[in-house]
gemmi code that builds the backbone of each chain (N, CA, C; Angstrom):
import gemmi

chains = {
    "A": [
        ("UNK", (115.652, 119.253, 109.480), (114.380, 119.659, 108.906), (113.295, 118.629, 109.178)),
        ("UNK", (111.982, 119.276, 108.887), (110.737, 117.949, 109.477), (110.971, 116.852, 108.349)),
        ("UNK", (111.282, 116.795, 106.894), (111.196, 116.144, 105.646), (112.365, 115.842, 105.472)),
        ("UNK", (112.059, 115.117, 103.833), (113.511, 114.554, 103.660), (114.210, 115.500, 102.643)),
        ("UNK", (115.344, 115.311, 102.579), (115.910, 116.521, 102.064), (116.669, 115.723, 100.734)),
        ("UNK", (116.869, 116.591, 99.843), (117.569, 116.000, 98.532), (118.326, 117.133, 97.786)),
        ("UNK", (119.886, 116.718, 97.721), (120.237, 117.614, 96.990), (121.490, 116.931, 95.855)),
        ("UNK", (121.189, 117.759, 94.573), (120.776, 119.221, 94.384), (119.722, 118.913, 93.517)),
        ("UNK", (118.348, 120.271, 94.071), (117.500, 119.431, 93.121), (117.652, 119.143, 91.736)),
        ("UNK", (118.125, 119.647, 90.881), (118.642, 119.792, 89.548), (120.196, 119.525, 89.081)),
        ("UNK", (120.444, 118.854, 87.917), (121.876, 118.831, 87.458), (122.044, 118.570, 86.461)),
        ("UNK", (122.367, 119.296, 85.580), (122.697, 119.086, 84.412), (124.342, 118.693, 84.076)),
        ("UNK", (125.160, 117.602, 83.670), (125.748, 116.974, 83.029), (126.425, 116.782, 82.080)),
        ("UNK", (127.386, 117.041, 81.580), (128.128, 115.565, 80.330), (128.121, 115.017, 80.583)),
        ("UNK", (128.099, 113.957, 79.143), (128.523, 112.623, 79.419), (129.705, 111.772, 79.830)),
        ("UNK", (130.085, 110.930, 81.026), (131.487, 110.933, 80.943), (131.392, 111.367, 82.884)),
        ("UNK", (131.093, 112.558, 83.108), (131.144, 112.976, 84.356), (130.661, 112.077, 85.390)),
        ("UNK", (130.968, 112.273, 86.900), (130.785, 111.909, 87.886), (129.642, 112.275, 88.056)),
        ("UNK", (128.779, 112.417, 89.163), (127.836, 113.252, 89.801), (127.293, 112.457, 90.950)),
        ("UNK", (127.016, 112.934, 92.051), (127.121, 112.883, 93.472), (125.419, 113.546, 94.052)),
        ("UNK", (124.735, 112.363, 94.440), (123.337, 112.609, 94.433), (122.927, 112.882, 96.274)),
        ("UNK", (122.468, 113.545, 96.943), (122.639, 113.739, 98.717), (121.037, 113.962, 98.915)),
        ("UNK", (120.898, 112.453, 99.792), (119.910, 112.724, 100.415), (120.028, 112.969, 102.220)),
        ("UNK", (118.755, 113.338, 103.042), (119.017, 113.710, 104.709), (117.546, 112.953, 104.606)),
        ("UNK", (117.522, 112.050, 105.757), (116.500, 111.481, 105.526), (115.928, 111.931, 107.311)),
        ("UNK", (114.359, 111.586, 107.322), (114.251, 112.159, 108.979), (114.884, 111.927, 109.501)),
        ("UNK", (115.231, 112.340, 110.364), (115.587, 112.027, 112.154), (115.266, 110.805, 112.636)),
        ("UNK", (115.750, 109.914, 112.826), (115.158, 109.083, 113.350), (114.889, 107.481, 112.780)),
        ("UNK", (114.847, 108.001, 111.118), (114.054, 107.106, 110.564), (115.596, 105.796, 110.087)),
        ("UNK", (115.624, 104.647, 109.914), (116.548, 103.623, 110.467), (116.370, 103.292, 108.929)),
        ("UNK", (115.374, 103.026, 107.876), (115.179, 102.332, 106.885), (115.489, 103.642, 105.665)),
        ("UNK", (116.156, 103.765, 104.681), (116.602, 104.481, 103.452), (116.126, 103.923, 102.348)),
        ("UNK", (115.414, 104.661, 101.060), (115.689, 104.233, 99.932), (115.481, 105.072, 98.904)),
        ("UNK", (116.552, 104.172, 97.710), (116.580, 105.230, 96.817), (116.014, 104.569, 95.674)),
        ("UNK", (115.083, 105.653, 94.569), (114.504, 104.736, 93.695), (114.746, 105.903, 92.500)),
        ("UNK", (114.098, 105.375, 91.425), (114.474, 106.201, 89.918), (113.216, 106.198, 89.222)),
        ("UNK", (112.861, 107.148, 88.658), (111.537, 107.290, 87.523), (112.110, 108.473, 86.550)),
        ("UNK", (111.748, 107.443, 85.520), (112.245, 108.129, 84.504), (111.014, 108.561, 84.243)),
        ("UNK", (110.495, 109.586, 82.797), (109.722, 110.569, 82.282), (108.579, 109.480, 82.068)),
        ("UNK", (107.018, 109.609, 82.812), (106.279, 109.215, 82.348), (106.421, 107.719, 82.870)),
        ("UNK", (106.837, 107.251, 83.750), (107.151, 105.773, 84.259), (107.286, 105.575, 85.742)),
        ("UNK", (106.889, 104.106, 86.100), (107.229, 104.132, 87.601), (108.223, 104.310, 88.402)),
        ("UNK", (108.281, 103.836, 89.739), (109.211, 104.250, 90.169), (110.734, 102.919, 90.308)),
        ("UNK", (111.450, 103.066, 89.998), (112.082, 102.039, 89.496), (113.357, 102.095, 91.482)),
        ("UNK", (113.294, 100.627, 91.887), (113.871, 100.290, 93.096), (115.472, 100.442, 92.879)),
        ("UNK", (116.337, 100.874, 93.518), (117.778, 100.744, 93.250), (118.152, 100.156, 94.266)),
        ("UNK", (118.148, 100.390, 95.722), (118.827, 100.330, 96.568), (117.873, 100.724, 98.041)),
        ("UNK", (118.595, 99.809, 99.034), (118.058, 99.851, 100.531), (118.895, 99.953, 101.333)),
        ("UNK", (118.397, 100.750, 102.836), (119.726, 101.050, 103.475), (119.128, 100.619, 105.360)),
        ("UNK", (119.264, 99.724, 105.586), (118.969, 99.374, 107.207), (119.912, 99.703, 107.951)),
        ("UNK", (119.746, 100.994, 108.567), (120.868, 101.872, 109.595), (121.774, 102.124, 108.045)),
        ("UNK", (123.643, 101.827, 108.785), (124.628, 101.799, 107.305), (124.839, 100.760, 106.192)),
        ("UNK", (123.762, 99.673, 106.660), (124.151, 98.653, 106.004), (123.255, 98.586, 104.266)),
        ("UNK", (123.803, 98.031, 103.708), (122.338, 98.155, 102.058), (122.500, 96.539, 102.132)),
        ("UNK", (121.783, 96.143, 102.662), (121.143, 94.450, 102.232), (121.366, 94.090, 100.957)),
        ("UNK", (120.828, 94.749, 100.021), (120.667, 94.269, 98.475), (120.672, 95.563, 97.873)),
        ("UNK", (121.489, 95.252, 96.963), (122.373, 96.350, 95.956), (121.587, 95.971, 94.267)),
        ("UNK", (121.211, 94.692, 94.358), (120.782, 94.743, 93.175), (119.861, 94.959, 92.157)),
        ("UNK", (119.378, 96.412, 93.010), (118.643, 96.915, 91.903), (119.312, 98.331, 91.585)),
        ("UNK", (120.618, 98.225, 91.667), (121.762, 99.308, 90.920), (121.386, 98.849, 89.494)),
        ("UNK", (121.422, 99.607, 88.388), (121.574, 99.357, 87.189), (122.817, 98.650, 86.427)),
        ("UNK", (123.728, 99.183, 87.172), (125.610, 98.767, 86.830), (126.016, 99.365, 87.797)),
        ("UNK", (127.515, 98.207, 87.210), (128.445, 98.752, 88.662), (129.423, 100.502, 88.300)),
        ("UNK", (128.582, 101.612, 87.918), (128.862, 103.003, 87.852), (127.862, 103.239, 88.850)),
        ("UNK", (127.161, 102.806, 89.564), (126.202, 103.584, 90.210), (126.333, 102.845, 91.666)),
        ("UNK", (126.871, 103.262, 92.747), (126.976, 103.459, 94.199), (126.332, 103.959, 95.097)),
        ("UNK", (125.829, 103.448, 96.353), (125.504, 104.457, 97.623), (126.140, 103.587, 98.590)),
        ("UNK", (126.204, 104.871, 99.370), (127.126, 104.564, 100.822), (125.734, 105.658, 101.895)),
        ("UNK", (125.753, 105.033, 103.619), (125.428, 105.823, 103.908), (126.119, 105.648, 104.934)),
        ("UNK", (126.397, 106.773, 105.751), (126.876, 107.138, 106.749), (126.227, 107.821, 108.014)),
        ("UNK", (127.049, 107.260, 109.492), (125.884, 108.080, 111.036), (124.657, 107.627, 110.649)),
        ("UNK", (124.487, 106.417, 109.969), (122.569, 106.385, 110.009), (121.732, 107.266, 109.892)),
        ("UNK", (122.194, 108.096, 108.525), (121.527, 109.375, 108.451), (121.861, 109.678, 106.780)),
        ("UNK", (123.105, 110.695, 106.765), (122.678, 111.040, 105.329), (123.308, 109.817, 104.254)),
        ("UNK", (122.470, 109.923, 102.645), (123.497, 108.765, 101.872), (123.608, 109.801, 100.605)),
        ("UNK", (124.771, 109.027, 100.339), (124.946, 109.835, 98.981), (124.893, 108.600, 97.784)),
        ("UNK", (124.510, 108.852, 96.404), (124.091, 108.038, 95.943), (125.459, 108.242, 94.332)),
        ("UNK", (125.942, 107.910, 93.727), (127.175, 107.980, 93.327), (127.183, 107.510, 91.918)),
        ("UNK", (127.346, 108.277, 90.414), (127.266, 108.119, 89.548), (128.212, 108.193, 88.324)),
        ("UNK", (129.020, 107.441, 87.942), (130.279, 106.992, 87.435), (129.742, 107.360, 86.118)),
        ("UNK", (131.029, 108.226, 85.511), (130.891, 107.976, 84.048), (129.366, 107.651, 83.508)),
        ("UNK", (128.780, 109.024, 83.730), (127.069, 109.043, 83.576), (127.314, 109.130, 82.308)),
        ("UNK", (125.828, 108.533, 81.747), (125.584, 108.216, 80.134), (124.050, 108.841, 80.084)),
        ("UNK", (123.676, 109.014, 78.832), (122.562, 109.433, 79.026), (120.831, 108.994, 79.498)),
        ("UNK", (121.661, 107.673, 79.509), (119.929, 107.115, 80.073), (119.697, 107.066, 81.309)),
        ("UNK", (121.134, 107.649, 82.064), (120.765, 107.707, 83.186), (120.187, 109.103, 83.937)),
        ("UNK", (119.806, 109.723, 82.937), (118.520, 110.490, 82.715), (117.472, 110.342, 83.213)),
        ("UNK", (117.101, 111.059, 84.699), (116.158, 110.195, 85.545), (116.058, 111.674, 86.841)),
        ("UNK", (114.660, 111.745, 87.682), (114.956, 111.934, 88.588), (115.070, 110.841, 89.711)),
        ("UNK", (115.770, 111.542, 90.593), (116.756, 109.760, 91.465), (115.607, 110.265, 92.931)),
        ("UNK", (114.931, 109.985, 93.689), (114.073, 109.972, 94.461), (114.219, 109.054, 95.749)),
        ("UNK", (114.069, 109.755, 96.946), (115.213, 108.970, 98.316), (113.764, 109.037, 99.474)),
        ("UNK", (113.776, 108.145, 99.666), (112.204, 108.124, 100.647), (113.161, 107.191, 102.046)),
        ("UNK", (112.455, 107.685, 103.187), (112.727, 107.185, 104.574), (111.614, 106.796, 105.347)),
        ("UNK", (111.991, 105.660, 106.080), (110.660, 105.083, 106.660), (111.160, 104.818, 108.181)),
        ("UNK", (110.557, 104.717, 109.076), (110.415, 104.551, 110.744), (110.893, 103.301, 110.642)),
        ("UNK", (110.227, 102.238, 109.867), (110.058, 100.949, 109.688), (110.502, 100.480, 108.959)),
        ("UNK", (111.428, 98.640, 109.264), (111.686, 98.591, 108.002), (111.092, 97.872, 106.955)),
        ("UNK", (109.581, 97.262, 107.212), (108.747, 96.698, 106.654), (107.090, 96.786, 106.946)),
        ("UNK", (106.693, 97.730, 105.792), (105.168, 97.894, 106.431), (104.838, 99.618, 106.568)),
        ("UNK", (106.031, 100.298, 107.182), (105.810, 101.446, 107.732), (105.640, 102.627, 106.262)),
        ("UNK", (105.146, 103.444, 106.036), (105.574, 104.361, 105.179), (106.510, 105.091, 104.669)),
        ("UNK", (106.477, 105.378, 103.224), (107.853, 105.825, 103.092), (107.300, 107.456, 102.769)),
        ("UNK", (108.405, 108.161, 103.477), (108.145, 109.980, 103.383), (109.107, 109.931, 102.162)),
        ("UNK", (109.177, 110.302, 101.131), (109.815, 110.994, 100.102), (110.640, 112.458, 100.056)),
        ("UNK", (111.805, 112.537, 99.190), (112.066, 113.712, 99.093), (111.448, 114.243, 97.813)),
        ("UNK", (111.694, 115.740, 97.273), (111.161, 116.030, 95.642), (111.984, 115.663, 95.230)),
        ("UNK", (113.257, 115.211, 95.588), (114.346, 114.613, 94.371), (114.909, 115.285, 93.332)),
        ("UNK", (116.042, 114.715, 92.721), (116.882, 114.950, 91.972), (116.708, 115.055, 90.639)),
        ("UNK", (116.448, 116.075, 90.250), (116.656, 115.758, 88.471), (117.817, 116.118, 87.903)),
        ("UNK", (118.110, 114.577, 87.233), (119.506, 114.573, 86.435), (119.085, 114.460, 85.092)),
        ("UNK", (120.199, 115.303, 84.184), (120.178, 115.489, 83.051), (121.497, 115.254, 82.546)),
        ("UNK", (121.855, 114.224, 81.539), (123.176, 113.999, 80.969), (122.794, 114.421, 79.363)),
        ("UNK", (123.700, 115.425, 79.320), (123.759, 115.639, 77.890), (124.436, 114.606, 77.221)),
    ],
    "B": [
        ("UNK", (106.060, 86.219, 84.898), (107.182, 87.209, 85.266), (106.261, 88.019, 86.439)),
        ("UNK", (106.780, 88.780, 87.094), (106.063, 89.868, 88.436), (105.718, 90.992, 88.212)),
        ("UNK", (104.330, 91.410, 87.487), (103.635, 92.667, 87.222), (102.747, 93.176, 88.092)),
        ("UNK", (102.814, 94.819, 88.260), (102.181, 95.806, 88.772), (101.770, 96.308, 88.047)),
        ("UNK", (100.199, 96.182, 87.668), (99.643, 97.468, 86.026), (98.633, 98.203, 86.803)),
        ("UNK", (98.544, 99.460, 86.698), (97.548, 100.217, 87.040), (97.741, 101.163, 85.622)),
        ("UNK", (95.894, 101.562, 85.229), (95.283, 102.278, 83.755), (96.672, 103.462, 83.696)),
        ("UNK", (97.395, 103.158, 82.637), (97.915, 103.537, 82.114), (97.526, 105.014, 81.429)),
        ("UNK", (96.247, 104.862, 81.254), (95.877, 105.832, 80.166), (94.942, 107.238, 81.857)),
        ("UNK", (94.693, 108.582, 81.611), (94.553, 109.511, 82.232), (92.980, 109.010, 83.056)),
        ("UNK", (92.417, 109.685, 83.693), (91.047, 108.792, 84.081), (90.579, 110.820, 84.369)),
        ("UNK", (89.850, 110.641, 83.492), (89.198, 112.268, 83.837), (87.478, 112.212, 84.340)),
        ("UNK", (86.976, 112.628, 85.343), (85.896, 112.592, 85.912), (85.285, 114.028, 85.930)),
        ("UNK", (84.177, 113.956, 86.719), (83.796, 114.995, 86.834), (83.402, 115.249, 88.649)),
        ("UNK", (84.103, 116.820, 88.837), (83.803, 117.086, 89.807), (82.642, 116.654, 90.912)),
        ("UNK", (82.668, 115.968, 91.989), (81.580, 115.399, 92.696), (81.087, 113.547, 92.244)),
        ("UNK", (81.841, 113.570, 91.511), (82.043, 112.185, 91.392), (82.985, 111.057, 91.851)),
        ("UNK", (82.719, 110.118, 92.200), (83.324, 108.933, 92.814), (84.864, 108.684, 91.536)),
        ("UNK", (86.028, 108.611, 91.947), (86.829, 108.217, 90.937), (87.200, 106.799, 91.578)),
        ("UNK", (87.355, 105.510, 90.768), (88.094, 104.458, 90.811), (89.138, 104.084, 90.215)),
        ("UNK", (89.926, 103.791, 90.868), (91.605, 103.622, 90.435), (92.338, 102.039, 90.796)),
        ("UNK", (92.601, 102.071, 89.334), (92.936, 100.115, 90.047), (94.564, 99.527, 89.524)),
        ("UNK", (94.608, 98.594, 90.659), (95.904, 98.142, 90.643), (95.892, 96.780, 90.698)),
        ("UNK", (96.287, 96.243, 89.783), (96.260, 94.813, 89.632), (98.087, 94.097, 89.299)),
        ("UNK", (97.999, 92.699, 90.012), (99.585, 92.574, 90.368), (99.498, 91.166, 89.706)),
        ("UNK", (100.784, 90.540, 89.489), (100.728, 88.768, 89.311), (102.035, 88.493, 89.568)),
        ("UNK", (102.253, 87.108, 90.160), (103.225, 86.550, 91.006), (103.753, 87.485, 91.775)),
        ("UNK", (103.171, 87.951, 92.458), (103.398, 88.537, 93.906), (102.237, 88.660, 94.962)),
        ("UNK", (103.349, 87.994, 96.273), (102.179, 87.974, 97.783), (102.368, 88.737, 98.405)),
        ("UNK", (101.542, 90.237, 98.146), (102.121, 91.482, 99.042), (101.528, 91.137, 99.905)),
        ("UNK", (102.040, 91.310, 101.497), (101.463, 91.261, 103.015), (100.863, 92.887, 103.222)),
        ("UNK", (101.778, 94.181, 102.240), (101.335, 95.777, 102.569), (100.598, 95.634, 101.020)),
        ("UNK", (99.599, 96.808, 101.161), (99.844, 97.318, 99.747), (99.227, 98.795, 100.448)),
        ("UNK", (100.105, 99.540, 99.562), (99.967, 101.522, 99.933), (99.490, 101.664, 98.348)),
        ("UNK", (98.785, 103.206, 98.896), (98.830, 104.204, 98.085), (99.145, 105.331, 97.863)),
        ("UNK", (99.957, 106.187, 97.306), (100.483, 107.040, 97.451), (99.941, 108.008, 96.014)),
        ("UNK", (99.964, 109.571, 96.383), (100.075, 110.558, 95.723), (100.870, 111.286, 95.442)),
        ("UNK", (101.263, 111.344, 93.752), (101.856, 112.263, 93.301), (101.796, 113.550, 92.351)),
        ("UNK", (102.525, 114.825, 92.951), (102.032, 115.904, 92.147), (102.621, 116.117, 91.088)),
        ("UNK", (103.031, 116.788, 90.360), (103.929, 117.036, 88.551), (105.169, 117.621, 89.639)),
        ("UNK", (106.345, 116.768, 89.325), (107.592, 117.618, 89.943), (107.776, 117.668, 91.325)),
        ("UNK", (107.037, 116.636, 92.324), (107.096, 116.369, 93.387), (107.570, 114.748, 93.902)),
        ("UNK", (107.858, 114.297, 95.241), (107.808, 113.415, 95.534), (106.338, 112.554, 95.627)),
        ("UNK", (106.434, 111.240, 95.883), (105.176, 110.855, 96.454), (104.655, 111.177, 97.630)),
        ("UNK", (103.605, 111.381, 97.656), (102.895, 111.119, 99.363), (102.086, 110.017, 99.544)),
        ("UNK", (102.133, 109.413, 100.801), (102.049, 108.339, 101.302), (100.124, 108.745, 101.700)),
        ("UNK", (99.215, 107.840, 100.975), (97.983, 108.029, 101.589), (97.099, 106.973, 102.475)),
        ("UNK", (97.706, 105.927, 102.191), (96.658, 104.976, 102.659), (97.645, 103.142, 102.512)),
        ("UNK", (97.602, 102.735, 103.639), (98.136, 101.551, 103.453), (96.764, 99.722, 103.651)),
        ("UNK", (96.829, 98.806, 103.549), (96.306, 97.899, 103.998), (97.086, 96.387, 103.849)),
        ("UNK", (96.693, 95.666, 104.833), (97.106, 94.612, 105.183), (96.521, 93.684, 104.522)),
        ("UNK", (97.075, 92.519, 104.326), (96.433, 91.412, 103.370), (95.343, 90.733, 103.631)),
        ("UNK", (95.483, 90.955, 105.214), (94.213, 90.225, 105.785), (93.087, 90.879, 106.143)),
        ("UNK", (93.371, 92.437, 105.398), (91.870, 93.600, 105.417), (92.010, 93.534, 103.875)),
        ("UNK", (90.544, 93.663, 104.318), (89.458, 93.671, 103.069), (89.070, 95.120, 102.337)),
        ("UNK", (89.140, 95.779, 103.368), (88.634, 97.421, 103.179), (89.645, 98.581, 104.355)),
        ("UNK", (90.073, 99.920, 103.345), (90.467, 100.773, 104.729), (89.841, 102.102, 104.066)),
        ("UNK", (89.674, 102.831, 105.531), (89.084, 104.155, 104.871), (89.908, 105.344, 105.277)),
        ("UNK", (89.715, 106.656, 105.037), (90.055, 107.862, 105.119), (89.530, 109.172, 104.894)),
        ("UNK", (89.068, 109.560, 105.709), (87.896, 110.680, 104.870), (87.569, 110.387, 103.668)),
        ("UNK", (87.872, 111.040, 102.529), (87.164, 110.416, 101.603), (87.292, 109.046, 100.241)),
        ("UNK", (88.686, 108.653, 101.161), (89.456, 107.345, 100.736), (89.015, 106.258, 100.818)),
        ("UNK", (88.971, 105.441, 99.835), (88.834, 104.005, 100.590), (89.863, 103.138, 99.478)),
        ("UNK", (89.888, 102.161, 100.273), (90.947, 100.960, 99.002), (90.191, 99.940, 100.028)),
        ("UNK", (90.286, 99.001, 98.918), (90.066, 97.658, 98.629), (91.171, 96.598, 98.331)),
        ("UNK", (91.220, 95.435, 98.812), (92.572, 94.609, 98.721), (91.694, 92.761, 98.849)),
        ("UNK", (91.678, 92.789, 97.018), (91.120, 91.268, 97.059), (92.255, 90.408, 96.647)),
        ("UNK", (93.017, 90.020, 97.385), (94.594, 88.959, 97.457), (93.668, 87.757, 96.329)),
        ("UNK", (92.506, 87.357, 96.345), (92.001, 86.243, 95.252), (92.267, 87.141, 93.597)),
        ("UNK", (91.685, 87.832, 93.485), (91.399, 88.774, 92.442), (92.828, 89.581, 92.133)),
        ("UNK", (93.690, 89.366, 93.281), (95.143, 90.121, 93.036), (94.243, 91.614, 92.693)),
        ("UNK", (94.101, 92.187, 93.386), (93.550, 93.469, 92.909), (93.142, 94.367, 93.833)),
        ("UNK", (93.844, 95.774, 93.496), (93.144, 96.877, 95.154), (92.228, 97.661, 93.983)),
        ("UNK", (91.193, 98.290, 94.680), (90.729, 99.235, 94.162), (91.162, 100.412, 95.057)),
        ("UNK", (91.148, 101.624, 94.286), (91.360, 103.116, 95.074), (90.170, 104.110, 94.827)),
        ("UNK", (89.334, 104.367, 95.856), (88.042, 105.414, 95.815), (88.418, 106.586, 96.402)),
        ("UNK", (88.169, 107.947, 95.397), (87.675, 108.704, 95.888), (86.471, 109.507, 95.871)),
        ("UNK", (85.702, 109.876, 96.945), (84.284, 109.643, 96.832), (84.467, 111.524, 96.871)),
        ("UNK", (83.277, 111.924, 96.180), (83.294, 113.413, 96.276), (84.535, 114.317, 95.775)),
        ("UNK", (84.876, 113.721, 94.852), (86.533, 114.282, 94.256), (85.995, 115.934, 93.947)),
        ("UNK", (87.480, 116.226, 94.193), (87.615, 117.954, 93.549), (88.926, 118.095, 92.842)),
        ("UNK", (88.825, 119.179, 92.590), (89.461, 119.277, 91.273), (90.911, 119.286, 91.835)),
        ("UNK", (91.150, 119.823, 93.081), (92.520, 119.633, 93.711), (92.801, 118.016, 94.155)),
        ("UNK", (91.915, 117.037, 93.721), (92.545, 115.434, 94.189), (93.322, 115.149, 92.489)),
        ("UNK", (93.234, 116.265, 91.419), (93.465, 115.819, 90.367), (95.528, 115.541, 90.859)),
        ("UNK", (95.773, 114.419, 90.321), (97.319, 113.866, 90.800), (97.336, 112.520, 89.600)),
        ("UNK", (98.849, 111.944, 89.719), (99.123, 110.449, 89.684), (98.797, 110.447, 90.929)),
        ("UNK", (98.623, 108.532, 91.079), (98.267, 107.720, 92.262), (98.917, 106.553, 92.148)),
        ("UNK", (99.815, 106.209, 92.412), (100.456, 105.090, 92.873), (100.168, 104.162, 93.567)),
        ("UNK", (100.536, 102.909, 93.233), (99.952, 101.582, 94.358), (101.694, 101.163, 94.533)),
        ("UNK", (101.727, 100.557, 95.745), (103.003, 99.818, 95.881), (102.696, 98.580, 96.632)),
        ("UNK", (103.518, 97.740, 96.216), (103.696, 96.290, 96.758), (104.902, 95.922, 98.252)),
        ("UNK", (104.589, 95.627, 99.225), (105.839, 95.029, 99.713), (105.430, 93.445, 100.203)),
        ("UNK", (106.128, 92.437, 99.816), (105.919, 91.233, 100.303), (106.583, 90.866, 101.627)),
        ("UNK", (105.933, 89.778, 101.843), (106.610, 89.571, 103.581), (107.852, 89.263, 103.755)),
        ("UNK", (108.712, 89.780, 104.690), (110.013, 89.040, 104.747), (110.905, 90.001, 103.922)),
        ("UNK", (110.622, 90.922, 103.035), (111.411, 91.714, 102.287), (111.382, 93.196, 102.832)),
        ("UNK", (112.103, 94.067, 102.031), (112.250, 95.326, 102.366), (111.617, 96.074, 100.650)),
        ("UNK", (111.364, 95.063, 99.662), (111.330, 96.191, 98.359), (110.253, 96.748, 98.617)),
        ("UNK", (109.748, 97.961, 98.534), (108.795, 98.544, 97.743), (108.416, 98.207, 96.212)),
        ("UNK", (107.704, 97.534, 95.425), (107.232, 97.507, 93.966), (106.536, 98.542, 93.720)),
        ("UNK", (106.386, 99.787, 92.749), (105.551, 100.446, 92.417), (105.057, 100.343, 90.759)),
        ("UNK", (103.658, 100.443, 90.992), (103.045, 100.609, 89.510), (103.603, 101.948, 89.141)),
        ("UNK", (103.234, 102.016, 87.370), (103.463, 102.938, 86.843), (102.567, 104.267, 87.030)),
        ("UNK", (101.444, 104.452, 88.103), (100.619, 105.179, 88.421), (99.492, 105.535, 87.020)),
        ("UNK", (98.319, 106.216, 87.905), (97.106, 106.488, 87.207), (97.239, 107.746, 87.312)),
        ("UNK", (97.411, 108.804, 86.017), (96.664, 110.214, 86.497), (95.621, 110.317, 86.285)),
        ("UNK", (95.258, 110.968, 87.127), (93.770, 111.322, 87.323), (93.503, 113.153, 87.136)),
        ("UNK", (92.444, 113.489, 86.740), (91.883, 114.563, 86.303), (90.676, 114.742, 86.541)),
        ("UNK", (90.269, 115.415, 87.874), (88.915, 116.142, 87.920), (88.228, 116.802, 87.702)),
        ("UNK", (87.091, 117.338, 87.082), (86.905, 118.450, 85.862), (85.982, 119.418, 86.695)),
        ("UNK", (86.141, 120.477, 86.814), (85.693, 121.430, 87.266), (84.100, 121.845, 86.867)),
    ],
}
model = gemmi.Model(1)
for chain_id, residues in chains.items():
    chain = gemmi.Chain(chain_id)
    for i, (resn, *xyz) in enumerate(residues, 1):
        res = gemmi.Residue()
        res.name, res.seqid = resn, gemmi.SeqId(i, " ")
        for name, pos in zip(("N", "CA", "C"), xyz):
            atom = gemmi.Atom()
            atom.name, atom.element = name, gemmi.Element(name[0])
            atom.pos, atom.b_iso = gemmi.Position(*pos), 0.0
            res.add_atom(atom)
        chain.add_residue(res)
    model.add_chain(chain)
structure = gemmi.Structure()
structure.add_model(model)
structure.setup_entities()
């Protein structure tokens, strides 16, 4: 597709459950990231992805929350024993560049943990 | 500590008027700073970037401002309509890094 893709847009939850967040980022584009905004707030940094590699992990919240990406292309973003504050849509932007260049966004994920 | 504040509170104008939107940062040396637009239930869009060592960038009816003394961008839009009504986001990236920093954005409201 020309954009970035995010699925599923919606998910509703227990608490306790797994849930498995998929972004497709352009064609092309070498730099990944995934960020979080909760209701009414910015956009909060989690994670970076140069080609398969994530440089710095530490803006995961805890160690329940994972991404892997794979083929330098799609990542999935990985949510352990979700609780409710992790109540958020999760938002995956791709850039050409990996410093400087713009980031294209997907509409992202809204998660809901009951 | 490392803050990004942009007006918190809604900024409502009136149609055909200039809106200003500001982003002010501390302990941080962004080399980028962007602006981006967002709709209710959408991603951001990417509108306008500048370099530390510009002073001014434009865009049809865009402009930002980037005073690295003042730590401070301004965001213009000149001739607003009621469809520029959005959040507006500023983001930070410093040199040598990969983060994006984003403020908590400004909504804005253009009044018909």
């Amino acid at each position: 597709g020309a954009g970035v893709s995010q699925s599923p847009s919606n998910k509703v939850t227990e608490k306790g459950k797994d849930v498995e967040l998929r972004c497709d980022p352009i064609s092309g584009h070498t730099a990944l990231y995934w960020y979080r905004q909760s209701l009414g707030q910015g956009l909060e940094f989690l994670i970076y992805f140069q080609g398969n590699s994530a440089p710095d992990k530490s803006g995961l919240p805890s160690d329940r929350f994972s991404a892997e990406r794979t083929g330098g292309s799609v990542s999935t973003l990985t949510i352990q024993r979700t609780q409710q504050e992790d109540s958020a849509v999760y938002l995956c932007a791709s850039s050409l560049l990996t410093g400087g260049g713009e980031l294209f966004f997907g509409e992202g994920s809204r998660l809901t943990v009951l | 500590s490392q803050k990004i504040e942009q007006n918190s509170e809604a900024l409502n104008i009136q149609e055909g008027k200039t809106a200003t939107l500001t982003c002010n940062y501390t302990n941080y040396s962004p080399a980028y700073l962007q602006w981006y637009r967002q709709d209710p239930g959408r991603g951001p869009v990417f509108l306008l970037l500048i370099r530390e060592n510009e002073k001014e960038k434009r865009k049809e009816r865009l402009k930002v401002t980037f005073d690295t003394t003042l730590k401070q961008s301004l965001f213009h839009i000149t001739a607003s309509q009621p469809a520029d009504s959005a959040t507006y986001l500023c983001a930070l990236l410093t040199s040598g890094t990969y983060k994006y920093i984003f403020g908590t954005g400004t909504r804005l409201k253009v009044l018909a």
